[in-house]
N, C-alpha and C positions, 0 to 999 in steps of 0.2 A: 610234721617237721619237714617233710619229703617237699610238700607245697611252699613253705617258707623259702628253703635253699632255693627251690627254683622260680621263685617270683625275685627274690634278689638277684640271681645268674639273671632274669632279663631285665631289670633296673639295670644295673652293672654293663652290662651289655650294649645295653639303649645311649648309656652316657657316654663308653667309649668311643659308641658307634660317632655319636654328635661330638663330641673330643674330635676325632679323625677327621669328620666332617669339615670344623669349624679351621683347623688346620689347613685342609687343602682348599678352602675357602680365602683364606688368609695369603697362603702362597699364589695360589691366582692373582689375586691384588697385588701382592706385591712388584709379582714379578711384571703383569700390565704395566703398573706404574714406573718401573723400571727401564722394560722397553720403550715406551712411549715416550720416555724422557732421550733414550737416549738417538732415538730414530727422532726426534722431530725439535728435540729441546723445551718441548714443554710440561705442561702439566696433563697428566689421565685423568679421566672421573672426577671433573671441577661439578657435575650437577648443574653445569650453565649450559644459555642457549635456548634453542626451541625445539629441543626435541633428547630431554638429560635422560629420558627413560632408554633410549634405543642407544645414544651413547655408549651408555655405561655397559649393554647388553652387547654390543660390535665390539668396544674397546676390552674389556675382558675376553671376551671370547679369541679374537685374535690377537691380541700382545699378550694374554695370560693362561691360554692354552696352544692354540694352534703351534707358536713360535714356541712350545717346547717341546712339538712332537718332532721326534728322527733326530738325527743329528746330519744338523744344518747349521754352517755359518749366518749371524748377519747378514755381510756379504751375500752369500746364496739366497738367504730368503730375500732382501729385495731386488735381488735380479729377477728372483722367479717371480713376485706380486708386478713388478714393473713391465715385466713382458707379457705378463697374464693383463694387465690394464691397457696394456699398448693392442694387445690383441682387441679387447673386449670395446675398444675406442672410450673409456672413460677420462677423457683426461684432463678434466682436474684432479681428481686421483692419482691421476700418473704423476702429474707435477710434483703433488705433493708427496709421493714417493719418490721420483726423481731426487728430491733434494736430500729425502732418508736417506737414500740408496748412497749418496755421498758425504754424506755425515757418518757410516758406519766403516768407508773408508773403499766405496765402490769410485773408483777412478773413470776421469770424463769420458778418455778413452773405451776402457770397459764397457761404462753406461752407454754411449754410444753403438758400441757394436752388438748391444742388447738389442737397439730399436732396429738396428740394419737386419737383425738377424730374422726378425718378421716378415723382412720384404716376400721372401719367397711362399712363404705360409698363407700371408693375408692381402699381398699385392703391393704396388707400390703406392697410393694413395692413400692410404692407411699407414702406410710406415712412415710418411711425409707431414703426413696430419701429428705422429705423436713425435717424430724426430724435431717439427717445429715446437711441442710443445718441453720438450727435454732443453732445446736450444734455448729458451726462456728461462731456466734455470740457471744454465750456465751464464746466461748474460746478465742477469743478478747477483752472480756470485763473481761476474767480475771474471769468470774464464774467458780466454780468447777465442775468438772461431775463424777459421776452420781450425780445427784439432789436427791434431801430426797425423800425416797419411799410415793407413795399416793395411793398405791392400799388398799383397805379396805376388801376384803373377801376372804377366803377360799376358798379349795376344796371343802369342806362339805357347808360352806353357799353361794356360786357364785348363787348357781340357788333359793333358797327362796329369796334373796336377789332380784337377777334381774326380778323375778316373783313380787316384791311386789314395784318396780320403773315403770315396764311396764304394769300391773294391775292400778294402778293412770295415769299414760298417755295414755292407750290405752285400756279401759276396754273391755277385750273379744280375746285379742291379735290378731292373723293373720291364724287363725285357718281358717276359709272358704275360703282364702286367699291357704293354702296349700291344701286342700283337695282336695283329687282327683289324686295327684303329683302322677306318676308310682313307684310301688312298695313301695307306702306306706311312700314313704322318706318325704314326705313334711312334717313330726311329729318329724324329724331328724333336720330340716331345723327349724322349731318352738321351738328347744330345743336351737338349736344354738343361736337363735334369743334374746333369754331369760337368757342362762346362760354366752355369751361371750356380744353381745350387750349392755345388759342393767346389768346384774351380773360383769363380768368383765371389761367393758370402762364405764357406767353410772356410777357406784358407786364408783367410784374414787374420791381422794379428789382434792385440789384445785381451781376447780369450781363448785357451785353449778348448781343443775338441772334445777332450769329455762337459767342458762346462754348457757347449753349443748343442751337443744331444740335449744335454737334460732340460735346458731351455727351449730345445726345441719340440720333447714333449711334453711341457707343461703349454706350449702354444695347442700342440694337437689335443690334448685334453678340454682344453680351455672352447675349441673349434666342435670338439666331441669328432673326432674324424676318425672312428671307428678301426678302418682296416689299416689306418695310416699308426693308431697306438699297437697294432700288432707289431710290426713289422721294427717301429722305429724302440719299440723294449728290447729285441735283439741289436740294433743300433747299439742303443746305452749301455747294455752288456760289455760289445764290443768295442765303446768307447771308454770301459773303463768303470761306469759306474754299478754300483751292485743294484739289485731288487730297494735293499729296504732304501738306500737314498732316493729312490725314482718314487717309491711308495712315500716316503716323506713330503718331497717335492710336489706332491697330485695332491697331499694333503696341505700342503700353505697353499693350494691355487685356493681350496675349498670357501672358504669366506667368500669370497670374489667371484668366484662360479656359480654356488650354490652345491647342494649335494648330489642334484639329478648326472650333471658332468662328472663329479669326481667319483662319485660311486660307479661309471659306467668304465673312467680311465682304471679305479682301483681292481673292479674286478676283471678286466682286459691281464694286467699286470697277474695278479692271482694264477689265470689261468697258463697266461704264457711260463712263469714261474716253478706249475707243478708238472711240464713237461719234460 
């Protein structure tokens, strides 16, 4: 009898187990299909094309799990895939988030100061490459360009300014960090740091400064810039944002990256975290 009851407890068991299974099966589908409609206007999982198998395995995976881990706006997630593509230079990619990114209700403004916000990260010939490709968007959609100026300072106030953005995020700035540099330049490098990084690209308008951390360590991740994800998880702290949003964030790069990057951003964050 003893054998009976318990050959039924694991039938019974097996089926719930596939019950739950088929469920969160279902809800991935769905919710793909959902995002995917509403980020691009079309259809998920048509099965067409030259390649329905990897499709269907990319499209599930990120519109029907990724975009439900953390809590993330729309908005946030494709700022964060758009600056993670702008970095990585894919861009047709980019484009074609680009234009999600304003279909979910990310403003030109905004999306723009997404691709500015790169320059100091990856250079300026790379930020030129995807700023052109973002501009192609907009000129399809019929937006005008140049877009409304958002720069906010001066010749005269760039550097009290970006002294008093990178003072609240990074108390002590990068001072030990240069010393020592030959000929003294690492005080040249500290100026730079200070009056173009955070004076000239921080204090720009359209996005606020918590949303510029976090994009800008979904860029360092994306970079894998090791000492620079220490440093700037205290940033986003002190910009406002918590642990789990940054931890979210490193995980919408993840598709896009792979998991060698984001696994090395996640446990950077981890560590910094349990101190």
């Amino acid at each position: 009898m003893k054998n009976i009851i318990a050959t039924i407890a694991l039938v019974l068991a097996g089926s719930l187990s596939t019950t739950a299974q088929t469920t969160d099966t279902m809800n991935r589908i769905e919710v793909c299909k959902q995002n995917y409609h509403t980020l691009f206007g079309g259809e998920a999982l048509t099965g067409q094309g030259t390649d329905p198998e990897m499709m269907d395995i990319l499209q599930k995976f990120i519109f029907g799990e990724v975009f439900q881990t953390g809590e993330l706006t729309l908005k946030q997630r494709e700022m964060i895939t758009c600056i993670t593509l702008a970095t990585m230079q894919t861009l047709p990619q980019l484009k074609a988030h680009a234009g999600a990114a304003l279909n979910v209700g990310v403003t030109p403004e905004e999306l723009r100061e997404v691709m500015y916000l790169t320059a100091p990260f990856i250079g300026f010939p790379k930020m030129l490459n995807a700023i052109a490709t973002v501009n192609e968007v907009f000129k399809e959609r019929g937006i005008s360009l140049p877009l409304e100026k958002q720069g906010t300072v001066t010749e005269e106030t760039r550097h009290e300014t970006g002294k008093a953005i990178q003072d609240k995020l990074y108390p002590g700035g990068i001072a030990s960090v240069m010393k020592g540099v030959p000929g003294d330049m690492g005080k040249d490098v500290e100026q730079f740091l200070t009056d173009y990084f955070f004076g000239d690209i921080y204090s720009r308008g359209a996005l606020d400064l918590q949303t510029r951390e976090l994009l800008g360590y979904c860029v360092l991740t994306t970079l894998e810039a090791e000492s620079q994800l220490h440093s700037h998880y205290h940033g986003n702290i002190n910009a406002g944002n918590s642990p789990e949003t940054l931890t979210a964030a490193v995980i919408q790069c993840l598709p896009y990256i792979g998991f060698p990057a984001a696994i090395k951003a996640l446990r950077i964050i981890k560590q910094e975290y349990a101190k």
